[in-house]
N, C-alpha and C positions, 0 to 999 in steps of 0.2 A: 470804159471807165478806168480811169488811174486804180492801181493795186493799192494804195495805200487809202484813196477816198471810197472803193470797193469792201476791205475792210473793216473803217469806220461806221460804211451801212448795216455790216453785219453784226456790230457791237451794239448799234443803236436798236436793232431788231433781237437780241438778246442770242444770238449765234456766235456762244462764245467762242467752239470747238473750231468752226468753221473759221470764224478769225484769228485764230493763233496760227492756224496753219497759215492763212495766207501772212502774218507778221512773218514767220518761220523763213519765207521764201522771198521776204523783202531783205530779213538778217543774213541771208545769205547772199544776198548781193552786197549790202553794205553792213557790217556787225555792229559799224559807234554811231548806226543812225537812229536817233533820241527820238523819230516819233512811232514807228513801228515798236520799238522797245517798249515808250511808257504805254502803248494800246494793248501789248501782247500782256502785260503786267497788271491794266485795270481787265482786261479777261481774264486771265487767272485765277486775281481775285473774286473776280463775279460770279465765278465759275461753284467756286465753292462756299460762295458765302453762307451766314446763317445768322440769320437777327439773333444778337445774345441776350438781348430783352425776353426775345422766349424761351431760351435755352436754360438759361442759368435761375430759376425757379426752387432750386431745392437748397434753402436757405433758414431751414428749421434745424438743420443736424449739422450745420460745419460752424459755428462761432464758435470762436477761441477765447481761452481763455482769458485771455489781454485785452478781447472787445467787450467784456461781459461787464456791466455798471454795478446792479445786483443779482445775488443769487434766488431769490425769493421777492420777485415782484408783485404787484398788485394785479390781483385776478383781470383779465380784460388788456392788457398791458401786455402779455409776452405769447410766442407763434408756440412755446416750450407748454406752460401751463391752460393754453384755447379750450375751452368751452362751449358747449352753443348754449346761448341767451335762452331764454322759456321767453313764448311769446302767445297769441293766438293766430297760430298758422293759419286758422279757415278762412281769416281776414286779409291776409294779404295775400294765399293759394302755397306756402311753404308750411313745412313740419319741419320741423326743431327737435324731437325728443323723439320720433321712430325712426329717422333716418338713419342708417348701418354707419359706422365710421370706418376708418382705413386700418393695420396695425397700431401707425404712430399716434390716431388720436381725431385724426381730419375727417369732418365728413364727406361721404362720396358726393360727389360734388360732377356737374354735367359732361366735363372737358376733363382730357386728360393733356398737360403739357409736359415738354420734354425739361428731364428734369423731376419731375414728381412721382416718373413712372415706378421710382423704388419707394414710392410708399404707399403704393394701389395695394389692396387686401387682397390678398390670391381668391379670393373666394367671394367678390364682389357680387350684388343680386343684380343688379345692373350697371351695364357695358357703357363705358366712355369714349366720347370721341378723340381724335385727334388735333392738335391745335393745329391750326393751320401756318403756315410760316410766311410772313409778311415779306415785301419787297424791301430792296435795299435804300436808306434813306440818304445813304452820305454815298451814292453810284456818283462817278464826274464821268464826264465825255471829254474824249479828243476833239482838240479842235486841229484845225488844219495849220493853225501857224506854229506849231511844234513839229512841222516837218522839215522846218528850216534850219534847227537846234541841234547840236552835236554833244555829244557826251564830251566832258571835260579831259574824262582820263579812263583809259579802259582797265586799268588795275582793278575795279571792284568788279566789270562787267567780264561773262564767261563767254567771252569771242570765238570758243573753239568750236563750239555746237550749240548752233540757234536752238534747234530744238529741243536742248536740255536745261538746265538752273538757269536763270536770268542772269544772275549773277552769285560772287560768293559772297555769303552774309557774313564770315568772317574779316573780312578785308571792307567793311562797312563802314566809313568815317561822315558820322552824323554830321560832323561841322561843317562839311564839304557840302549839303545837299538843304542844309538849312535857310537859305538863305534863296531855291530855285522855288518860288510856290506852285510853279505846275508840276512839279514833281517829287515836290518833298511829301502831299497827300495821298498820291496816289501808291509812294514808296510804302505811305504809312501803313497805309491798309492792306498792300499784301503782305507788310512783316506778320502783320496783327491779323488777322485771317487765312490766309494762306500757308504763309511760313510755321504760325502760331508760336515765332520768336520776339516774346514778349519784351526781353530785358530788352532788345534791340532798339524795339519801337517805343520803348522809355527813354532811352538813350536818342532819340531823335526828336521825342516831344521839347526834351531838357534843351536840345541844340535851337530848337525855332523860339521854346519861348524865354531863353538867355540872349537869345538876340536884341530881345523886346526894351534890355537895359544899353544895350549899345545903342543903336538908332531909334531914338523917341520920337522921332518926326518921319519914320515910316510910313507910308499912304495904305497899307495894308494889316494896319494892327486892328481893324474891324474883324480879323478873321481870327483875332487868338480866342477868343470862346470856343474853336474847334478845337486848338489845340489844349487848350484848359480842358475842355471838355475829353478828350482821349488820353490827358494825363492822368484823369480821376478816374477812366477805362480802365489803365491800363494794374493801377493802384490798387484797384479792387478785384482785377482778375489775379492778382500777385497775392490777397489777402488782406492786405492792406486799408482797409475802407475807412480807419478815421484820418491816416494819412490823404484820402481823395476830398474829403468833402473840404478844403480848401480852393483847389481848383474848381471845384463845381461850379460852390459860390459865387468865386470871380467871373465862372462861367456866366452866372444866370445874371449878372449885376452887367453883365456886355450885351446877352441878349436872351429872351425867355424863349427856350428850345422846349419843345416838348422829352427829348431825347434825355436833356441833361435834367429834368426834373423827375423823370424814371431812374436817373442813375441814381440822383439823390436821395430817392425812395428805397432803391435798392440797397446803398451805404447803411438806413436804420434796419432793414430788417436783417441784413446781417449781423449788425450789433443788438437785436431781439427788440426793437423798440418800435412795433406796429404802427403807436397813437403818434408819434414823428412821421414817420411814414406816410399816413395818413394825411394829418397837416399839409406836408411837404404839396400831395395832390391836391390839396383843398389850396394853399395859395396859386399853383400853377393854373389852376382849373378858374382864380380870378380874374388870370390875367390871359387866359385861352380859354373862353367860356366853349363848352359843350366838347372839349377836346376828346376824340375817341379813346387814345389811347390813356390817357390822365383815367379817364372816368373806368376804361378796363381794370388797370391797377388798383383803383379804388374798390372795383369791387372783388376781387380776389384777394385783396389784405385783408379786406371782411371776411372773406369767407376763412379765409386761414386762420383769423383770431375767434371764431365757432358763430358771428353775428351772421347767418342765414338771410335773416326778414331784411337786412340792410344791402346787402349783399343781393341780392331778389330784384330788389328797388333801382338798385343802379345798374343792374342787368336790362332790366325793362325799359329804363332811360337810354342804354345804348342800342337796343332795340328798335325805339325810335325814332332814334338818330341816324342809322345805320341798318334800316331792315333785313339785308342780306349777313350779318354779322351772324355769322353759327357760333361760337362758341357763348353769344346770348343767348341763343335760341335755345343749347341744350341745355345750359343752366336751366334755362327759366324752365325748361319740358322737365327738367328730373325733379324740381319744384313740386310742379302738379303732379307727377308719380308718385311722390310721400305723399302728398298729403291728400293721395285717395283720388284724384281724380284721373285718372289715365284716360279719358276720351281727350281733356284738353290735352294733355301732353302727349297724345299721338297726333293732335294737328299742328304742333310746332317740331315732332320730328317728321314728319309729310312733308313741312314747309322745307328743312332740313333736305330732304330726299330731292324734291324739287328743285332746290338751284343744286343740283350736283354732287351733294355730299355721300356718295356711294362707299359705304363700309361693312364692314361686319359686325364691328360695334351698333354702327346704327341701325343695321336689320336686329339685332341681337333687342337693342331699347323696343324698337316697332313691335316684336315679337312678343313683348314681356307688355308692353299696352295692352296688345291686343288680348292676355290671355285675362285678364286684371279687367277690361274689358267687356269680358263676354263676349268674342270674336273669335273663338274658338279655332274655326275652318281658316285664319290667316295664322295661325302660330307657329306651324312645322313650316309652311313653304318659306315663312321669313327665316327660321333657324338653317333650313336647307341652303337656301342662299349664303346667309353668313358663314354659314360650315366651308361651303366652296372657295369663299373671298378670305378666310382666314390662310394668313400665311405663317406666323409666329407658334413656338408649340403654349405657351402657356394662354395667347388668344385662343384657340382649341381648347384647349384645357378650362377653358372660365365658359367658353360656350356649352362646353360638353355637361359644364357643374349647373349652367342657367335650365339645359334640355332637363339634366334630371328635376330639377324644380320644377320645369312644368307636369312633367313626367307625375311627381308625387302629389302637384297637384289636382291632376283629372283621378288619380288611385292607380297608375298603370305600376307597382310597383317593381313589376319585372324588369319595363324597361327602363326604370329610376335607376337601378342596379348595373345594367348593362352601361348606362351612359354615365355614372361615378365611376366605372373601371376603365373605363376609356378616358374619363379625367385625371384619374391616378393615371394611367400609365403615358399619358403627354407632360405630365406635371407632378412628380412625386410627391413634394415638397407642399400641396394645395392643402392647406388644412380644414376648410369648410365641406370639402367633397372628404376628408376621411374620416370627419367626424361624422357627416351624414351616413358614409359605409359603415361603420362604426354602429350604428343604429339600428341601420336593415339589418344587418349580421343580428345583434342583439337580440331583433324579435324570432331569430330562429333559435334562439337559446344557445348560440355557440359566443360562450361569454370570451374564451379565452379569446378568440382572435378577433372580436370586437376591441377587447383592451389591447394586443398590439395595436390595432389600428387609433385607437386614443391615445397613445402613445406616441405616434408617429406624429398627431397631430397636433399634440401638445410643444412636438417639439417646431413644427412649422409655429404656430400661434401660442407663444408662451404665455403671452397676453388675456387671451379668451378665458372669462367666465363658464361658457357653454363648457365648454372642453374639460373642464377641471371637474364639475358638477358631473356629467358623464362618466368622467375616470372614476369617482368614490361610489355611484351609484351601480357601476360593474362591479367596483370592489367587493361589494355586499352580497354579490352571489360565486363568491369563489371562498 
């Protein structure tokens, strides 16, 4: 097999490493040859991609000031002031009103995604999973008749060593590459993933779609919704979000992308405006009925504005739609753990277990079923397992704080003690495991280093109720 249709198969078969090398040794026979180039460039990019849909989640603590409408919104309205709705949980299988919440305010909630992990409660009662990272939506394939094609000028390309930079980004003349379409997307996307040289990949949008005013009678202006669509990308990763939501629009007025009506979800709740948001997935989801990822979004802006029961609702509907979708499943399983029922919510993290989801978190939730349960005899072997599979110290540290809970709840209170020092010492900073030390110490009467330890944890959880009520009631015996 030809070396260059050799490693096309291995790009197609997602062997990215394996393909670059073989580019590497086509560039070394010929350096300005333009199809090993743009293949070795979509592997790079593939190599390291990462859906920013899931990425970029933590959109409650970075709006600015200049995006802010008002300071004092209507309750229901903003991700700042969320509450959970009072509802009747036993009717739909959610709790509302004993679910734990996070420091900032959000209830614990079944999934943890990247992005939100800085606003998990160090002291969680239960373990979340990880969101799973989705495949790449905008991946192109080489085709074979770009083997014909030569680079115009090797000024931008680093002809001295294939195996190193593709090229220099600073010798990048957008206007030069605007105009080649098999090459200007693929360019796009390693600036914009790879390189993570933003202004560049702006500076390339602006060249393809100023093109758009010179040649009006272009056979390829079907395709500027992408480029609309990664202007508003690139707008909102710069900060910029009411600057994006004009190219969206245009975007979605060329064509209804699921991609650009997340984006456009994304623009309100950076600017704190949920119930836009919201909308925004209510007309895509018109025009893309039962779409998975529209209806995902949908129910995570609920759960972030504190509406549980609605949020529940459209978990289930994706459920349906999607049986193997875990991060429904654990929604919906830590549903039925508030609200008392942990036999159901251990058959949706079984279901969990069963297509593959092997975690420590998820032995940690199974663990915490079973002892809630009355299943006593599976509670240690699942902790033991997740203890093994933990690799992070404050994973340890939340598991070590789960062990002593069970710990305090059969009365072992010895080894409550031993597995809170073992959480203090992976995770200093754990406030729910110092308050509980805090506690034990108390009942032996050694007040004083009960309140250092109230202390310490006041200072992890400035927030906490508990903690405060704690510290005045140690006061009183000193």
């Amino acid at each position: 097999m030809d070396n260059f249709f050799a490693a096309i198969s291995l790009f197609r078969r997602r062997k990215y490493d394996e393909c670059i090398e073989v580019c590497n040794v086509l560039l070394q026979r010929d350096a300005l040859h333009q199809g090993p180039w743009e293949l070795k460039m979509r592997s790079m990019t593939q190599r390291v991609y990462i859906d920013d849909f899931e990425a970029d989640d933590d959109v409650a603590e970075d709006i600015l000031d200049t995006q802010t409408i008002a300071t004092a919104p209507r309750p229901g309205t903003s991700l700042r002031t969320a509450k959970p709705t009072t509802g009747s949980g036993a009717a739909t299988g959610t709790a509302t009103t004993n679910r734990p919440r996070t420091g900032t305010g959000r209830p614990i909630t079944g999934i943890s995604r990247p992005g939100t992990l800085s606003l998990q409660r160090p002291g969680s009662t239960l373990g979340n999973r990880t969101a799973p990272r989705t495949a790449s939506r905008t991946a192109g394939t080489a085709g074979g008749s770009a083997r014909q094609m030569r680079l115009g000028s090797a000024s931008m390309f680093a002809a001295g060593d294939p195996t190193g930079p593709l090229f220099h980004i600073s010798r990048l003349h957008p206007d030069k590459y605007a105009s080649k379409d098999a090459l200007s997307k693929p360019l796009f996307q390693y600036l914009y993933y790879h390189e993570g040289d933003i202004p560049k990949a702006m500076a390339l949008c602006d060249a393809v779609l100023n093109r758009r005013g010179v040649d009006e009678a272009s056979a390829d202006m079907v395709s500027d919704w992408w480029w609309n669509t990664q202007k508003g990308r690139c707008l909102i990763a710069t900060g910029s979000p009411r600057e994006a939501e004009p190219y969206l629009r245009a975007a979605l007025q060329d064509l209804q992308h699921p991609d650009v009506v997340l984006l456009m979800a994304r623009i309100y709740l950076k600017i704190d405006q949920p119930t836009a948001a919201l909308e925004v997935c209510r007309q895509g989801l018109e025009r893309l009925p039962n779409e998975i990822t529209l209806l995902t979004q949908q129910a995570r802006i609920q759960e972030l504005v504190g509406n549980l029961n609605v949020s529940v609702r459209r978990y289930r509907q994706i459920s349906a739609l999607d049986p193997m979708n875990t991060e429904a499943l654990a929604c919906i399983a830590v549903s039925y753990f508030y609200a008392n029922q942990p036999e159901t919510a251990l058959l949706y993290y079984r279901r969990i277990l069963a297509l593959g989801g092997h975690s420590a978190e998820l032995y940690c939730n199974i663990g915490l079923c079973c002892l809630y349960g009355g299943q006593l005899d599976l509670v240690f072997p699942c902790f033991q397992r997740a203890l093994r599979m933990a690799t992070g110290t404050e994973l340890r540290a939340d598991l070590w704080y789960n062990l002593s809970f069970v710990a305090l709840t059969t009365g072992d209170i010895h080894l409550a003690r031993r597995c809170l020092r073992l959480c203090i010492a992976a995770n200093g900073t754990h406030g729910a495991a110092l308050n509980n030390m805090a506690v034990l110490v108390a009942r032996q009467k050694q007040y004083p280093k009960a309140k250092s330890y109230l202390q310490a944890a006041r200072t992890a959880l400035p927030a906490s109720d508990e903690i405060g009520h704690n510290l005045k009631f140690i006061e009183n015996f000193q």
